[in-house]
Chimera marker file (.cmm) of the C-alpha trace (Angstrom):
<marker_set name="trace">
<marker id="1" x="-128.164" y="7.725" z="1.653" r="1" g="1" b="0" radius="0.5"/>
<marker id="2" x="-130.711" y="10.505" z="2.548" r="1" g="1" b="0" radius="0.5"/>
<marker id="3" x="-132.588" y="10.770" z="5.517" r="1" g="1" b="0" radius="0.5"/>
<marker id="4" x="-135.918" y="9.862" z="5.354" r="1" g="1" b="0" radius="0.5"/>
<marker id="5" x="-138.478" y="13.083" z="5.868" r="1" g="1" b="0" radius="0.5"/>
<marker id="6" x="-139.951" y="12.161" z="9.669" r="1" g="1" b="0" radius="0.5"/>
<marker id="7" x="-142.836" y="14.101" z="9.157" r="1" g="1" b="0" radius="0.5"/>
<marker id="8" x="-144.554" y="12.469" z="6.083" r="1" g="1" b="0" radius="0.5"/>
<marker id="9" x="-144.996" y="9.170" z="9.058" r="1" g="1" b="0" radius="0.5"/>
<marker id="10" x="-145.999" y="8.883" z="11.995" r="1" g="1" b="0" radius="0.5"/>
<marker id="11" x="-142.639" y="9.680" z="14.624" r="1" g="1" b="0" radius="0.5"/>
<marker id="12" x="-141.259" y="6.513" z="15.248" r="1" g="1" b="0" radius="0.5"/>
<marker id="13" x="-140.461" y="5.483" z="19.109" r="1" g="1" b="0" radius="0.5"/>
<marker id="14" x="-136.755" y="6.897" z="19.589" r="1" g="1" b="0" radius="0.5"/>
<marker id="15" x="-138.477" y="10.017" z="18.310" r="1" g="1" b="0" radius="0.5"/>
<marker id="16" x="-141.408" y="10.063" z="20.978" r="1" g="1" b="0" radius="0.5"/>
<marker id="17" x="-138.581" y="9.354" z="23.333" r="1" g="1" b="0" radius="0.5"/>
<marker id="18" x="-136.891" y="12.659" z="22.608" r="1" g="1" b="0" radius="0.5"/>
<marker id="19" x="-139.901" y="14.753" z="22.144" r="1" g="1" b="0" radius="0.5"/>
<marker id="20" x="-140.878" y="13.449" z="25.737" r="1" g="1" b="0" radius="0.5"/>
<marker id="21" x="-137.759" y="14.548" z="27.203" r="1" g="1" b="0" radius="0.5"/>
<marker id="22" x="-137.832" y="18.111" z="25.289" r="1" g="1" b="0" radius="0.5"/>
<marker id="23" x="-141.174" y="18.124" z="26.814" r="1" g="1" b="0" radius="0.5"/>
<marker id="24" x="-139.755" y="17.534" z="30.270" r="1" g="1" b="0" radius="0.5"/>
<marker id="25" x="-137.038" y="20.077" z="29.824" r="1" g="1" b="0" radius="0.5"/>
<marker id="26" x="-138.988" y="22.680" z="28.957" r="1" g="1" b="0" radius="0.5"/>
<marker id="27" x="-141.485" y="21.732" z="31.998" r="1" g="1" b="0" radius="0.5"/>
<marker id="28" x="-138.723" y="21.692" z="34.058" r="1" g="1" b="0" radius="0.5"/>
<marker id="29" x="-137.216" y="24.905" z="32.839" r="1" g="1" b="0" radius="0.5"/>
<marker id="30" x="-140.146" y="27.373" z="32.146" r="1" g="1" b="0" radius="0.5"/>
<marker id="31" x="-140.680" y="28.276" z="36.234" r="1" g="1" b="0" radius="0.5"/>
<marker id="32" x="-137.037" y="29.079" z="36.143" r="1" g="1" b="0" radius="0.5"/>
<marker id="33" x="-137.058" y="32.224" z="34.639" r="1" g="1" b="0" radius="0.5"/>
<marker id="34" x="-140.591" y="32.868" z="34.236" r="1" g="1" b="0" radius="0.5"/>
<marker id="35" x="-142.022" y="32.336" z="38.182" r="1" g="1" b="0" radius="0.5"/>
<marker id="36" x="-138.922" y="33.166" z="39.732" r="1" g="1" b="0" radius="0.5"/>
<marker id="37" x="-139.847" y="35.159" z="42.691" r="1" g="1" b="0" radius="0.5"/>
<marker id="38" x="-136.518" y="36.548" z="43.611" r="1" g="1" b="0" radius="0.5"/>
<marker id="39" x="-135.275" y="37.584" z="40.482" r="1" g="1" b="0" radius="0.5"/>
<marker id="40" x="-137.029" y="39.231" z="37.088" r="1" g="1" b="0" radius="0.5"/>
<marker id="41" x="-136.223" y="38.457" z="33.579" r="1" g="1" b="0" radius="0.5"/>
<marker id="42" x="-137.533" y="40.950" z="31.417" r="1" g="1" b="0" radius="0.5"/>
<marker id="43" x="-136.792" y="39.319" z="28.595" r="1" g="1" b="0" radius="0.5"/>
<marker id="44" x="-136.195" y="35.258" z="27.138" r="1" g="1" b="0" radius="0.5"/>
<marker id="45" x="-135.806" y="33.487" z="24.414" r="1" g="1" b="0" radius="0.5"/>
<marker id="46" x="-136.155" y="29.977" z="22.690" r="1" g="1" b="0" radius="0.5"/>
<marker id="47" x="-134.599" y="28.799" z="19.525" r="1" g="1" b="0" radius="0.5"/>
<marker id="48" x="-136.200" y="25.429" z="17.626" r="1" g="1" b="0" radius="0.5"/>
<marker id="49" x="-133.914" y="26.104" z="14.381" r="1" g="1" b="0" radius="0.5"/>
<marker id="50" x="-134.847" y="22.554" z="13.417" r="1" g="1" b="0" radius="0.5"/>
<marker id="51" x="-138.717" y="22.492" z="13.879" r="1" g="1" b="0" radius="0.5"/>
<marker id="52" x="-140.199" y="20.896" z="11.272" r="1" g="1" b="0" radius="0.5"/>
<marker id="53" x="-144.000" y="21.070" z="10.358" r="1" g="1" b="0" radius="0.5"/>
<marker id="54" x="-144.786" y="21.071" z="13.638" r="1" g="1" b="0" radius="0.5"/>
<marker id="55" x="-146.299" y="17.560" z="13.984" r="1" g="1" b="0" radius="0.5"/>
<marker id="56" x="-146.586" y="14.328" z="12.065" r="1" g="1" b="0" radius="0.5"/>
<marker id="57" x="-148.559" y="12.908" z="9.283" r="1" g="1" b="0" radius="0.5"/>
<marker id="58" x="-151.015" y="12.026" z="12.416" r="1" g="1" b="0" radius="0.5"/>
<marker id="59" x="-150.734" y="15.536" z="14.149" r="1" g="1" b="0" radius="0.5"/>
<marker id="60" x="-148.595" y="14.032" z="16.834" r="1" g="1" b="0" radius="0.5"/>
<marker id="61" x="-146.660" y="17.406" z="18.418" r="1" g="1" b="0" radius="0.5"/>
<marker id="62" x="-143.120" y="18.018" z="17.070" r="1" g="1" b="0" radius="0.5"/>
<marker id="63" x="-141.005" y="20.298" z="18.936" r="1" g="1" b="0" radius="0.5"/>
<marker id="64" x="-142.634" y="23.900" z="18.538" r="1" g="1" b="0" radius="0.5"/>
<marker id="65" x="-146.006" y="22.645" z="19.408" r="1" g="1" b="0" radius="0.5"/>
<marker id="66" x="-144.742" y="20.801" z="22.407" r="1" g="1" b="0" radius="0.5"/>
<marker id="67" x="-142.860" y="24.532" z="23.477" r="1" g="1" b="0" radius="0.5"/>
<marker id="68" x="-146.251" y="25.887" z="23.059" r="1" g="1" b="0" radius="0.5"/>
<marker id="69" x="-148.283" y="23.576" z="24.664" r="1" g="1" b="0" radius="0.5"/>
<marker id="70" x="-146.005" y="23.789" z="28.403" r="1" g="1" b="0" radius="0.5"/>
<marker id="71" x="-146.023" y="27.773" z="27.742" r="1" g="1" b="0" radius="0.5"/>
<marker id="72" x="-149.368" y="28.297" z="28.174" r="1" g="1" b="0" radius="0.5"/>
<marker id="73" x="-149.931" y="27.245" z="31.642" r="1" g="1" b="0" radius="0.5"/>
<marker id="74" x="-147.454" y="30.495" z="32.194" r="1" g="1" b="0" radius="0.5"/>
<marker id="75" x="-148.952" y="33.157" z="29.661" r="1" g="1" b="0" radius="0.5"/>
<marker id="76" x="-150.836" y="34.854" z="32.928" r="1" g="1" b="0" radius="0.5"/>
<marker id="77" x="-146.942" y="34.747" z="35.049" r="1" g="1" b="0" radius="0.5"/>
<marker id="78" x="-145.247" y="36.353" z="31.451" r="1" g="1" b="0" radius="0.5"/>
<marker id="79" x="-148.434" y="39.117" z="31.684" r="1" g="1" b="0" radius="0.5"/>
<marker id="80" x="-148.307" y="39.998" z="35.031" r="1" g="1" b="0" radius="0.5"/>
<marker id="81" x="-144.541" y="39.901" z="35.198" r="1" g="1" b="0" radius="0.5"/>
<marker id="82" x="-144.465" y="42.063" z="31.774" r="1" g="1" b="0" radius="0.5"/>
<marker id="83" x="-141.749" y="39.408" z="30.866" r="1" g="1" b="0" radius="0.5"/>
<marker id="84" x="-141.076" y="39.682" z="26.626" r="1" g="1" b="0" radius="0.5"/>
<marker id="85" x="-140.572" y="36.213" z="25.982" r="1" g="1" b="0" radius="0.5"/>
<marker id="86" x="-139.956" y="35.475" z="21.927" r="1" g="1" b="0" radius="0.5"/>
<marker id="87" x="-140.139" y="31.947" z="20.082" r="1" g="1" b="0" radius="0.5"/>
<marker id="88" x="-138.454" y="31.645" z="16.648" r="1" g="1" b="0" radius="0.5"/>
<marker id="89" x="-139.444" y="28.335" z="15.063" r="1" g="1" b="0" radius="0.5"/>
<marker id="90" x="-137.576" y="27.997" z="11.963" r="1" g="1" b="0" radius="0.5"/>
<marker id="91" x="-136.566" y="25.103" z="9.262" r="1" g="1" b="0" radius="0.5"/>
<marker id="92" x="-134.659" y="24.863" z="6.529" r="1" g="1" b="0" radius="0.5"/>
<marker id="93" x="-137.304" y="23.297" z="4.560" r="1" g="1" b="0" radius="0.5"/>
<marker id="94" x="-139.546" y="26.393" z="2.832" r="1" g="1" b="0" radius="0.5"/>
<marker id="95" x="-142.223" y="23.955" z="2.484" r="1" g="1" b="0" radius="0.5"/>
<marker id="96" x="-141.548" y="22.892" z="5.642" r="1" g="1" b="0" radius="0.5"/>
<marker id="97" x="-142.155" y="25.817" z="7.508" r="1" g="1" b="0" radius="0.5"/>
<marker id="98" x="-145.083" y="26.547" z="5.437" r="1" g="1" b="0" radius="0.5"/>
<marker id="99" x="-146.320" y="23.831" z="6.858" r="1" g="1" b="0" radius="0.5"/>
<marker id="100" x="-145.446" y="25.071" z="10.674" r="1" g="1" b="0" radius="0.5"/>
<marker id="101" x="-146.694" y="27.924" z="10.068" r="1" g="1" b="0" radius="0.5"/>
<marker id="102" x="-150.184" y="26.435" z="9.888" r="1" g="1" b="0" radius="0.5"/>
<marker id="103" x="-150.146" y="24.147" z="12.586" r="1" g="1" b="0" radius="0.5"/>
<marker id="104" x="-148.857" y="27.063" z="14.948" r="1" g="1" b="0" radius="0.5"/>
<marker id="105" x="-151.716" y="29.215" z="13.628" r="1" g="1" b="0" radius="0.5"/>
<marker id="106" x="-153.774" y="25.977" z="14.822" r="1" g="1" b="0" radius="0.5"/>
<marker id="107" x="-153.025" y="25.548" z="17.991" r="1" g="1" b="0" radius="0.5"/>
<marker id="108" x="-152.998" y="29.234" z="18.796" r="1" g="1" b="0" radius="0.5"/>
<marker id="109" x="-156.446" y="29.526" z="17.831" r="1" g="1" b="0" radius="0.5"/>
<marker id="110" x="-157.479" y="26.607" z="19.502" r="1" g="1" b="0" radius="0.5"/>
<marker id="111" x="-155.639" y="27.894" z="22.727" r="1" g="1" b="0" radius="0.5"/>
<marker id="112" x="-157.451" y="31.495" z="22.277" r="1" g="1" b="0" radius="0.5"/>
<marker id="113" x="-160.771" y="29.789" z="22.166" r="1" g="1" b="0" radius="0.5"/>
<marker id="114" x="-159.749" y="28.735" z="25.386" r="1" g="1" b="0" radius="0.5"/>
<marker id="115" x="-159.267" y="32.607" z="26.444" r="1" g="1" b="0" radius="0.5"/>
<marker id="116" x="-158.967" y="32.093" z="29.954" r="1" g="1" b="0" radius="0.5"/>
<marker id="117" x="-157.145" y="35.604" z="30.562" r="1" g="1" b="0" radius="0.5"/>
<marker id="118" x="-158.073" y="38.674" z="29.062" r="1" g="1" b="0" radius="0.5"/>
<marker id="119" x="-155.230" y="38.636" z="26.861" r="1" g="1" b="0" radius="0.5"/>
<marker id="120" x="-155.524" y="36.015" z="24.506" r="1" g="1" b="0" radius="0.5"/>
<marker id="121" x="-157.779" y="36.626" z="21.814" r="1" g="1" b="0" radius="0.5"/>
<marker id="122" x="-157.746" y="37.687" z="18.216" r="1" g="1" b="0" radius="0.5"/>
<marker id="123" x="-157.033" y="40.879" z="17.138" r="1" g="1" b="0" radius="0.5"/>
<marker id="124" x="-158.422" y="41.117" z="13.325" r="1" g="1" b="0" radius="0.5"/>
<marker id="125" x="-156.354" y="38.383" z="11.653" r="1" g="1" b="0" radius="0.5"/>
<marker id="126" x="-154.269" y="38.270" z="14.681" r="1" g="1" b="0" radius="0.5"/>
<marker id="127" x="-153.752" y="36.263" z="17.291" r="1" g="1" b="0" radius="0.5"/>
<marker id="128" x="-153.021" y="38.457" z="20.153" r="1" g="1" b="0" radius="0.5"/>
<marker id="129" x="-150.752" y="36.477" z="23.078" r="1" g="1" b="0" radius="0.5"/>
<marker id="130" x="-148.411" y="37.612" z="25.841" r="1" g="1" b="0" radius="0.5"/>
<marker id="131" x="-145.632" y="36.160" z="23.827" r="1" g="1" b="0" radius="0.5"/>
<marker id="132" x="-144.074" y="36.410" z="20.183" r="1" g="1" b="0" radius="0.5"/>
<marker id="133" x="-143.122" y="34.389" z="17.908" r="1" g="1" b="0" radius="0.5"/>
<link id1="1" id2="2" r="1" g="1" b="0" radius="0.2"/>
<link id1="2" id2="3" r="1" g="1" b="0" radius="0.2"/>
<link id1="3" id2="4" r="1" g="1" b="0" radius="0.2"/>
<link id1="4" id2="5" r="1" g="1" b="0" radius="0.2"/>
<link id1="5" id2="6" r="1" g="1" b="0" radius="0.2"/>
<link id1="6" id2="7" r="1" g="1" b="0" radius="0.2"/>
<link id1="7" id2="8" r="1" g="1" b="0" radius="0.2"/>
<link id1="8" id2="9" r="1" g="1" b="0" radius="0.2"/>
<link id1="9" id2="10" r="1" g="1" b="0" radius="0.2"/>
<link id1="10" id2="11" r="1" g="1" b="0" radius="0.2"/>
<link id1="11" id2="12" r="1" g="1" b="0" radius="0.2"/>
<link id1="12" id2="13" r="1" g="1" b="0" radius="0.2"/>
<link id1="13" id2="14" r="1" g="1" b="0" radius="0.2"/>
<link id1="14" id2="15" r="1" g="1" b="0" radius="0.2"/>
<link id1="15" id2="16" r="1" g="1" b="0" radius="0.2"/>
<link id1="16" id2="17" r="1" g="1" b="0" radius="0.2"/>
<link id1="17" id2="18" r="1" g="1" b="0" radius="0.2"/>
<link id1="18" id2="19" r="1" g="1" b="0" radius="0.2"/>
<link id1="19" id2="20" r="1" g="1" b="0" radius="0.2"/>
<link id1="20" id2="21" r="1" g="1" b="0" radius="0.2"/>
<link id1="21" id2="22" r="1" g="1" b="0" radius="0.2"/>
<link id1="22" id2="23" r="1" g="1" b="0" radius="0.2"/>
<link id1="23" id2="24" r="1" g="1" b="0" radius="0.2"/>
<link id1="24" id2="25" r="1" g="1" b="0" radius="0.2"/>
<link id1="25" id2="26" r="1" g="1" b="0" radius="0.2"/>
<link id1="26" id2="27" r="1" g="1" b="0" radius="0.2"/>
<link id1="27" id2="28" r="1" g="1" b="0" radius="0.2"/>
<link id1="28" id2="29" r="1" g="1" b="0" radius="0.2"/>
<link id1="29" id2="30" r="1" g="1" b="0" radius="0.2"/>
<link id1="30" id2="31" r="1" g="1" b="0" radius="0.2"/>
<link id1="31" id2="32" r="1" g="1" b="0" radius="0.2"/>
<link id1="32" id2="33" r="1" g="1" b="0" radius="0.2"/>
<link id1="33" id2="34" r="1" g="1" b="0" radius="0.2"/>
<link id1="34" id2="35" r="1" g="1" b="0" radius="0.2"/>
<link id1="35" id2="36" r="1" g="1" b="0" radius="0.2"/>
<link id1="36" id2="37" r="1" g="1" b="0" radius="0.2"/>
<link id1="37" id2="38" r="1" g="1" b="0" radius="0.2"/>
<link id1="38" id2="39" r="1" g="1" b="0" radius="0.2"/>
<link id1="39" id2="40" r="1" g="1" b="0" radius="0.2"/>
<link id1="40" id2="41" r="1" g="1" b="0" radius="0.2"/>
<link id1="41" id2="42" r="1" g="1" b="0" radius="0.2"/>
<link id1="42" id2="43" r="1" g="1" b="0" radius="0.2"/>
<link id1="43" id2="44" r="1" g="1" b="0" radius="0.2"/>
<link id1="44" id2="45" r="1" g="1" b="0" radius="0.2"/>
<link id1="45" id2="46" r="1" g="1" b="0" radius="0.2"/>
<link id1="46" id2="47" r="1" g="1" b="0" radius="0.2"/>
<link id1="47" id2="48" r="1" g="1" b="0" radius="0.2"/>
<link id1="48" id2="49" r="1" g="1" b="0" radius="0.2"/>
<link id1="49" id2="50" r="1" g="1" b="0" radius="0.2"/>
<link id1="50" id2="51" r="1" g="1" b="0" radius="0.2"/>
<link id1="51" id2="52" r="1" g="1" b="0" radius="0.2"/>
<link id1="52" id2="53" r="1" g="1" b="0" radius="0.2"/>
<link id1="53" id2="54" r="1" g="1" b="0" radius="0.2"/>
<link id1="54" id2="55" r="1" g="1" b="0" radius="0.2"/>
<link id1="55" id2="56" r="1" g="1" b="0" radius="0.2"/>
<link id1="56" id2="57" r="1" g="1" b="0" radius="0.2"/>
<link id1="57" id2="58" r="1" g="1" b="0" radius="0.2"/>
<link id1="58" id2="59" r="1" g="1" b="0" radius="0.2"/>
<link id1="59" id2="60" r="1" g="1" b="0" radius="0.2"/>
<link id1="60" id2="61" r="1" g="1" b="0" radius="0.2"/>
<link id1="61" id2="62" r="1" g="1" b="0" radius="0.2"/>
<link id1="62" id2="63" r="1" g="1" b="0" radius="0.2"/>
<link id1="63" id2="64" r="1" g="1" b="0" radius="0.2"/>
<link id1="64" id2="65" r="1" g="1" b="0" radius="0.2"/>
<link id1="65" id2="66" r="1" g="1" b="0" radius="0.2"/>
<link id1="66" id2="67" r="1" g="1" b="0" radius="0.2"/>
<link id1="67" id2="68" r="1" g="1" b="0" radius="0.2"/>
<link id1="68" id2="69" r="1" g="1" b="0" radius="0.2"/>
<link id1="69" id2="70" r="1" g="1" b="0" radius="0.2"/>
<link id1="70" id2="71" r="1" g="1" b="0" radius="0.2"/>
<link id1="71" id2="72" r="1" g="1" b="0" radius="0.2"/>
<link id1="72" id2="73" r="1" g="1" b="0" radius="0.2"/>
<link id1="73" id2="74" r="1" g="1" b="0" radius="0.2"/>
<link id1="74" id2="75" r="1" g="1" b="0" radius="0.2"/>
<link id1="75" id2="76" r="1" g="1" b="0" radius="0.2"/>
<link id1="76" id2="77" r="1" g="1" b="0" radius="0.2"/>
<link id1="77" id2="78" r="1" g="1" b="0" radius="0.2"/>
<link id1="78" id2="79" r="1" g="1" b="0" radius="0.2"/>
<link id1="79" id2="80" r="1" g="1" b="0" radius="0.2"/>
<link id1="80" id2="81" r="1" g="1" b="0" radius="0.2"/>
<link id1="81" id2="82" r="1" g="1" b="0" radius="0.2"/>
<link id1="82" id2="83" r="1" g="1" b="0" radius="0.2"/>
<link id1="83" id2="84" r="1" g="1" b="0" radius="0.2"/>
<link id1="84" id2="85" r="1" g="1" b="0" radius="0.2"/>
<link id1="85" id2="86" r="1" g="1" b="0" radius="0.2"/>
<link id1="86" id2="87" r="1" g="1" b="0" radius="0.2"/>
<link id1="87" id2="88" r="1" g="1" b="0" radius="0.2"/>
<link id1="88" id2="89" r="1" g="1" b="0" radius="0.2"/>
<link id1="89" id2="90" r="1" g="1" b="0" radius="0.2"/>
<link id1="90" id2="91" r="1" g="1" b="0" radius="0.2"/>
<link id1="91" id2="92" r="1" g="1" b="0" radius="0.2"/>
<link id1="92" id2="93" r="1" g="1" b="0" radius="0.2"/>
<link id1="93" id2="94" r="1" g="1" b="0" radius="0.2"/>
<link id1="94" id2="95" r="1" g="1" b="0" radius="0.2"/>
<link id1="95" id2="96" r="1" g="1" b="0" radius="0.2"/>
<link id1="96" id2="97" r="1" g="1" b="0" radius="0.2"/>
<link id1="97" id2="98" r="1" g="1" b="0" radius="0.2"/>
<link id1="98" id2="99" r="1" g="1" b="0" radius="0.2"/>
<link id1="99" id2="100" r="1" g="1" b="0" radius="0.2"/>
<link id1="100" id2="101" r="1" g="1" b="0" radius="0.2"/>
<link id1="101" id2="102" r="1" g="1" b="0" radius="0.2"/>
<link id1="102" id2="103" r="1" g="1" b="0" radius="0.2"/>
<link id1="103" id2="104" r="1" g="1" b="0" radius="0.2"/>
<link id1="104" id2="105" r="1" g="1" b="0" radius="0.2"/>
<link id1="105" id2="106" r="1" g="1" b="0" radius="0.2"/>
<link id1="106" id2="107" r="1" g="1" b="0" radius="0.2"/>
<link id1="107" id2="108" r="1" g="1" b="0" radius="0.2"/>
<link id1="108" id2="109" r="1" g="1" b="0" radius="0.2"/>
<link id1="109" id2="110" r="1" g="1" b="0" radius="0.2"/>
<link id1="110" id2="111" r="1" g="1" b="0" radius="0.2"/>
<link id1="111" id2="112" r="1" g="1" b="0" radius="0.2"/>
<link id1="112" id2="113" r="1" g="1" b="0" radius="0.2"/>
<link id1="113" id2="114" r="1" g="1" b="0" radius="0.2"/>
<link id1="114" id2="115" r="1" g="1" b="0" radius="0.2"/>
<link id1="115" id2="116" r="1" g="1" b="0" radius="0.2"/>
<link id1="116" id2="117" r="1" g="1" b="0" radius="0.2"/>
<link id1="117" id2="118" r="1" g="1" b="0" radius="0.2"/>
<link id1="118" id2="119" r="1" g="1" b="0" radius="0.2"/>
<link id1="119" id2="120" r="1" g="1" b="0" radius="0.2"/>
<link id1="120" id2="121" r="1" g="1" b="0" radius="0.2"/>
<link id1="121" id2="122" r="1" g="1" b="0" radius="0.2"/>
<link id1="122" id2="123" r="1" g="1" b="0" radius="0.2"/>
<link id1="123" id2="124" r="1" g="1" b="0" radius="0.2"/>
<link id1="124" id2="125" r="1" g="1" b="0" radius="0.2"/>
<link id1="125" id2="126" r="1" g="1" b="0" radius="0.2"/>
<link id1="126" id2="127" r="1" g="1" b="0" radius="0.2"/>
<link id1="127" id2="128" r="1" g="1" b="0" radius="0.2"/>
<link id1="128" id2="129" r="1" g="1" b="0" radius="0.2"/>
<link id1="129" id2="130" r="1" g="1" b="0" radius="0.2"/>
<link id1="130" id2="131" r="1" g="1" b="0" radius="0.2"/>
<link id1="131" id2="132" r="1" g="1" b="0" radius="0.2"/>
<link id1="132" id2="133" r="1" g="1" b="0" radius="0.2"/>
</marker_set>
């Protein structure tokens, strides 16, 4: 029997469930390596090799938006530490990622509207942030 395509529904509870804990993980684990104060990481990296659109059918955050979302209370720490820190979001799914590709582009530009630091804005087409994805 095939599995049913979560992201054409609304994520059911035991999915909430996990995205909350990936939520808390990340939380937890973002200082670690990007506030340190005794040691410097010049460069990180995060894998999501099974991202999906990004979000629901009800634009509920899926697991790259949910990365993004805890990152940006540290884009000023991964400036000032001149930290490289590179996502890759990826799915197997072409139309799929097609699909994450627009709701990253979304919340990006929502968070550069924000532009609390010099540093993110857009750049022509661009969306110009202390991290890349």
């Amino acid at each position: 029997m095939a599995k049913a395509d979560i992201h054409k529904e609304a994520f059911d509870e035991g999915t909430k469930a996990k995205l909350e804990l990936l939520r808390l993980y990340i939380r937890e684990w973002l200082p670690v390596f990007i506030v340190d104060k005794i040691r410097s990481y010049p460069e990180l990296e995060i894998y999501d090799f099974f991202a999906g659109e990004g979000q629901d059918s009800i634009d509920t955050p899926g697991s790259p938006l949910i990365i993004l979302g805890e990152l940006t209370g540290y884009c000023a720490n991964l400036f000032q530490k001149n930290t490289r820190l590179t996502l890759l979001f990826n799915d197997f799914s072409k139309s799929k990622y097609q699909k994450l590709i627009s709701s990253k582009d979304s919340f990006l530009r929502k968070c550069s509207q924000n532009n609390r630091y010099g540093f993110c804005k857009n750049v022509g087409d661009l969306l110009k942030c202390p991290f890349e994805i």
